[in-house]
Structure formats: structure tokens, C-alpha cells
N, C-alpha and C positions, 0 to 999 in steps of 0.2 A: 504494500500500500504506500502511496505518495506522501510525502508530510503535507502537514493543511499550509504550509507555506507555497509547497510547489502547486498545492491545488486551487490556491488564492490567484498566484498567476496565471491560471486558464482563464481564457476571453469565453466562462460561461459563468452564469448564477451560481450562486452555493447554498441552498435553501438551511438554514435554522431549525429546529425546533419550535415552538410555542412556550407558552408557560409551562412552570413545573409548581411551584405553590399554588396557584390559584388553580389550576387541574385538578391536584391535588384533592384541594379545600371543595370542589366543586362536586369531587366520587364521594364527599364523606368523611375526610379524612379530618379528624380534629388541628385546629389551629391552637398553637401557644400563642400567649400574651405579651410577650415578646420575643422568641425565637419563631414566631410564623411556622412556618414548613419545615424548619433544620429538625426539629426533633422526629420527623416522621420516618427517616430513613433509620430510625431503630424502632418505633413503634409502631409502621406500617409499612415496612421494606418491600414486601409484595404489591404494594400499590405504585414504590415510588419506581420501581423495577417495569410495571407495568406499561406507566406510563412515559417514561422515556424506547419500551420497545412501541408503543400506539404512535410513538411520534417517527419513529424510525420507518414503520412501515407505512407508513403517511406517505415518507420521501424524503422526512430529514436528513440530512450528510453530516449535521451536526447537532449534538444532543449537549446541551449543558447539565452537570451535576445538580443535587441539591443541596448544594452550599453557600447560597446566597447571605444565608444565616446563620452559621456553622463557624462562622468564626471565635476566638476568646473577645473578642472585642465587642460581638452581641450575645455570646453564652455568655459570659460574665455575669450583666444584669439580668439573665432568665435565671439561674441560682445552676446554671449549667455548665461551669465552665472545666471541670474535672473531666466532660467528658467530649473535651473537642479532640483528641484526636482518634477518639475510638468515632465517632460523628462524621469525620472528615472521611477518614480511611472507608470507611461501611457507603456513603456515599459516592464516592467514586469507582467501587465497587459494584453497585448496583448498576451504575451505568455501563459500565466495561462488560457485567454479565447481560446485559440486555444487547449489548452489541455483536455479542457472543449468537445470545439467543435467537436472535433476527439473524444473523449468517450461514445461520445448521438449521434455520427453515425456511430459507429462499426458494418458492416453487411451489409450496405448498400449501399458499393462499385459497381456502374452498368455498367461502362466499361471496368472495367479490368486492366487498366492501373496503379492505385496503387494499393496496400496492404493496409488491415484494421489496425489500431493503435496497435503499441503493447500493453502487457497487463499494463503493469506500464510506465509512462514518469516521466521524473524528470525534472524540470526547473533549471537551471543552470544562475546566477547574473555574467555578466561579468564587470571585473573592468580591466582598464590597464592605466598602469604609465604615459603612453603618453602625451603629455602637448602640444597641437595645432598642431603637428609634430612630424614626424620622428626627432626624436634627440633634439626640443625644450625645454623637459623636463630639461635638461644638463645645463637649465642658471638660474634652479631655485636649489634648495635642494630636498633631501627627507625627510628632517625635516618641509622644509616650505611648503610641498603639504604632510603632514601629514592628517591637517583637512581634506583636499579636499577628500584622500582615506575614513575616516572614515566617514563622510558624506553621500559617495554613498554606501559603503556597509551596512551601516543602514539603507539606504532607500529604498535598494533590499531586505535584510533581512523583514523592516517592509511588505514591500509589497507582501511577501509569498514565494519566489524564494525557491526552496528547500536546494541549497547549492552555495558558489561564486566558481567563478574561475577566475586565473589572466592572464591574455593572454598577449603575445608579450615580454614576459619577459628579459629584456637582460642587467638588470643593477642591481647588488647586493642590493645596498645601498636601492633604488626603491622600490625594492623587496619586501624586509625585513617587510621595513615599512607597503606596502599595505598591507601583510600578516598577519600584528601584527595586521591589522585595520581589517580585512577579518575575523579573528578567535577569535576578541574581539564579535564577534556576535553573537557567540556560534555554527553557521553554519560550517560544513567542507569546506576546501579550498583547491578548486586543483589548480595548476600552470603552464600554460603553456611556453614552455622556446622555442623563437625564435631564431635560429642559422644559419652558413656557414660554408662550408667549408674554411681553407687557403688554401693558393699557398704551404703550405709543407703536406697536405693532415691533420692537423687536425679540429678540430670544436671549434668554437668561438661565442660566441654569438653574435647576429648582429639584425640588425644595431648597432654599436660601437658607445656606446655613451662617454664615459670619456677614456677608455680604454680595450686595449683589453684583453678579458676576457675568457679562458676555457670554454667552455664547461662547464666540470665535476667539475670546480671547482665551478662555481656558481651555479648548481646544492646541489653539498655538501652544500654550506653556505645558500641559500636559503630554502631549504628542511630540515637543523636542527631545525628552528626555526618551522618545526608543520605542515608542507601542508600534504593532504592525499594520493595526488598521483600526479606525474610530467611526464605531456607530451612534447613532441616536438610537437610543430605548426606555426603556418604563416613559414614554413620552407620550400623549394625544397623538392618534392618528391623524388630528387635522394640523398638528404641529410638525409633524416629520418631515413633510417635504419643505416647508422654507429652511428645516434646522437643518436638512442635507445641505441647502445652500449658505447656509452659516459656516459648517463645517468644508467643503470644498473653498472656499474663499481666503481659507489658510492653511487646507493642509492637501496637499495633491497626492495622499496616498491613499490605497483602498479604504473605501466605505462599506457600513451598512445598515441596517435598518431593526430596527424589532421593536413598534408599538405597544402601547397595552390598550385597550378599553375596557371601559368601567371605571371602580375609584375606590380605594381604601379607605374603611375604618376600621381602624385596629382592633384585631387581629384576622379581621376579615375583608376579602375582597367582594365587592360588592355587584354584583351581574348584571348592572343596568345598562341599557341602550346597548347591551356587544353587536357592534359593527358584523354582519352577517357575513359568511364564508365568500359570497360571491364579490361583494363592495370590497373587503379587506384586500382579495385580489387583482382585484383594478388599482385598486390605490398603491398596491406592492408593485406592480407593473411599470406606475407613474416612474418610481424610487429608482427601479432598477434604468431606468431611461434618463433618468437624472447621474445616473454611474454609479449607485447602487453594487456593490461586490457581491454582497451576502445580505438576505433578508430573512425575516423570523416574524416572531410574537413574545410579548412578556404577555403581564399579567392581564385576566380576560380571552385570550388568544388561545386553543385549544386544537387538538388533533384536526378536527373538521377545517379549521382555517390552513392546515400547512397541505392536509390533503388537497384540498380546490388548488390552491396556488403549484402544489406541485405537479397536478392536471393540466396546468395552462403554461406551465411551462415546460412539460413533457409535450403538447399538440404543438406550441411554438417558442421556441428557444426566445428569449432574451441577456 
């Protein structure tokens, strides 16, 4: 199999996964009060296993872990943090056997209803700055949740993951640091950058944790120090395509996309107005015509949406 480096260079799409917490939260699966999803890859492994092979045989080429929450930096304040690295390891795990699983059943699709595995998947180590909340990170440092970043991306690295990615990105300083800890791995690191629109129509990263912050400017400062490619995620779908153009306006390396629809209230995500499988598709089409690398879904964003889009792009390539 190709590294997701050399598969990034191919002049084709690279379809994403969907969400994995809000999937998750949507079969059933209890939410913590503040680890969300991290805790379910021990207390409902079979689901969280499940649902990254539901996405693979969608069409995903790449499934991210569920570690969005899994770090010490958000177990801490769950009363969790003893047990990150049995959390980490068991999470990366699951995905690695679902890729496994979808490879020794290529063919033997009997109802129609998915697509067999594509021919390569990549596992994808998610880390994010996050610290028990939305914006709780803000009362520590990015010097003193240093450890914590290089901790878990050692522990996904050890555990096989093929490359990290930092998601929910919306604080420089944050940033920087995970990335410096991310690419001490030797792994590539992509970065995902959450934003909004403002009230004078341009784009800021959000949630605003110290200050606010461009867009393109934290993009530039983030993406000098070494990521391989910077998308927009956990973002409004009607935000994505101007934030693509935020983002190519300073940085001319690969892009890509992964919306969410809907909206949290902690510990729950909330399923209102999800942008329907067909609409999510046209709108992912716009993105990839914008130069779009790789496109997906965060939270909201489920099997049915990667399926359609991997339909429209299996009839016609973009």
C-alpha cells in the first residue's frame, strides 16, 4: 500500500470518513460529560469498531480514530486521566481491526446496500487541543499541555495509525505546539482549522478562545511550522466554501474539507436540520472544484453522506 503522502499526490479525490462521536451518540451509545465519545472505545468497542468499518465500506480511504477526546489534556477533567493510554492504544486499535475486517470481506457484499472497501484505507490518529471543553483549554498554557500533546501522539504513532491529524483547530499558540509534538513522530500531520463566519462577513476561527483570530492568519502561522495539508472542519456547511478560500489565499498546499451539521450541547450533539445525503454532495463537489484534496464529514455527517458522495464520485471523477 502507498503512504497517504504519495496518495495525496494523485490528481484524484481522497474521500474521508464522517463522524465518529456523533455516529456514535446517534446508534445509542452513551455520551460522557466531558470526554464525549473517548470513553466509548472501552465501553462500547463493538460499536466504535462498527462504525468506522460502515464508513469504510461507504468508500472511505480514510477513517479517523476515536481520539478526539482521549487525550490527558481532556481525560484529566473527566476524572479519566489514568487511563489514556490504555484509551489511546484500544482506539487505534479498533480502527486498524476494522480495516483489517473490510479487507478479508471485499466481495462479499449481499445486499446491496454498501460498496466493497476501497483498495487502500489509511488510519488517520486524531489529537485536538481541547482540554474538558469548549474553550477550557484557555486557563491552562500551550506550554503546560505540551506533555499531554506528545504523549498521545506517541501513543497513536506507536500503535500503527498511518498519519495524525489535529482537528478543531482554533488557537495558534495550541496549535503550534500539538504540531511540533505531531511531526516529532516522524508521521505526517494534517490540521484541521474550525471557523465562522463574523457579522462583517469574514472568517474567524471559533470557538474564540483568547482572541479573535483570522482565519488566514492562523492558517499562515500554523501551516509554517510543517502540516501536510489544512482543512476546514467541525465548520457550517455554508461556511466551508468561503473558509476554503480563506485558506488557499495563504497557503498553496493541499486542502480539504469535513463539515459538520447540527450543533452541540454538551454532551450531546444535536440532529437538527442535517443537510440531507444528496445536498451534502453537491456542496462537497462545489469544494472539491474549489481544489479541495480530500473531503469528509465531522459531527452530524454519517455513513449515508460518505456513501452518496462516494457514488458521485465513483459515476464521475473529480
Amino acid at each position: 500500500m502507498s503512504t497517504i503522502a504519495e496518495r495525496l499526490e494523485e490528481d484524484r479525490t481522497i474521500l474521508l470518513d464522517g463522524a465518529t462521536g456523533s455516529e456514535l451518540e446517534r446508534r445509542g451509545v452513551p455520551m460522557n460529560s466531558i470526554a464525549w465519545s473517548g470513553l466509548a472505545v472501552a465501553t462500547d468497542p463493538d460499536a466504535v469498531r462498527r462504525v468506522h468499518l460502515d464508513y469504510i465500506r461507504a468508500g472511505a480511504e480514510i477513517i479517523i480514530t476515536n481520539t478526539f477526546a482521549t487525550g490527558r489534556n481532556m481525560l484529566r477533567l473527566a476524572g479519566e486521566e489514568d487511563r489514556t493510554a490504555d484509551l489511546n492504544r484500544q482506539a487505534a486499535l479498533l480502527a486498524l481491526q476494522a480495516r483489517e475486517e473490510a479487507a478479508e470481506a471485499k466481495g462479499q457484499d449481499k445486499d446491496g446496500s454498501w460498496q466493497v472497501a476501497p483498495a487502500s484505507v489509511w488510519v488517520a490518529g486524531s489529537i485536538s487541543p481541547m482540554s474538558g471543553g469548549l474553550g477550557d483549554e484557555a486557563k491552562s498554557s500551550a506550554e503546560l499541555m505540551r506533555s499531554d500533546f506528545e504523549e498521545q501522539a506517541g501513543l497513536l504513532a506507536e500503535s500503527g495509525v498511518d498519519f495524525l491529524i489535529l482537528e478543531m483547530i482554533r488557537d495558534i499558540d495550541f496549535a503550534c505546539v500539538a504540531l511540533e509534538a505531531a511531526l516529532n513522530t516522524g508521521l505526517p500531520a494534517w490540521v484541521g482549522f474550525s471557523c465562522k463566519e463574523t457579522n462583517d462577513g469574514g472568517i474567524n476561527l471559533a470557538p474564540t478562545l483568547n482572541e479573535e483570530i483570522p482565519l488566514a492568519k492562523g492558517v499562515a502561522a500554523v501551516m509554517s511550522e510543517g502540516g501536510s495539508l489544512a482543512a476546514v472542519m467541525h465548520s457550517d456547511v455554508d461556511v466551508t466554501g468561503p473558509a476554503l478560500d480563506a485558506v488557499t489565499s495563504v497557503w498553496d498546499g493541499p486542502t480539504g474539507a469535513y463539515p459538520e451539521s447540527g450543533y452541540f450541547i454538551r454532551p450531546n450533539w444535536q440532529f437538527v436540520d442535517i443537510i440531507p445525503p444528496a445536498d451534502f454532495t453537491d456542496r462537497a463537489v462545489e469544494w472539491i472544484g474549489m481544489g479541495a484534496s480530500a473531503v469528509g464529514g465531522c459531527c452530524g455527517i454519517g455513513p449515508q453522506h460518505i456513501l452518496a458522495l462516494s457514488d458521485r464520485l465513483s459515476q464521475a471523477p473529480v
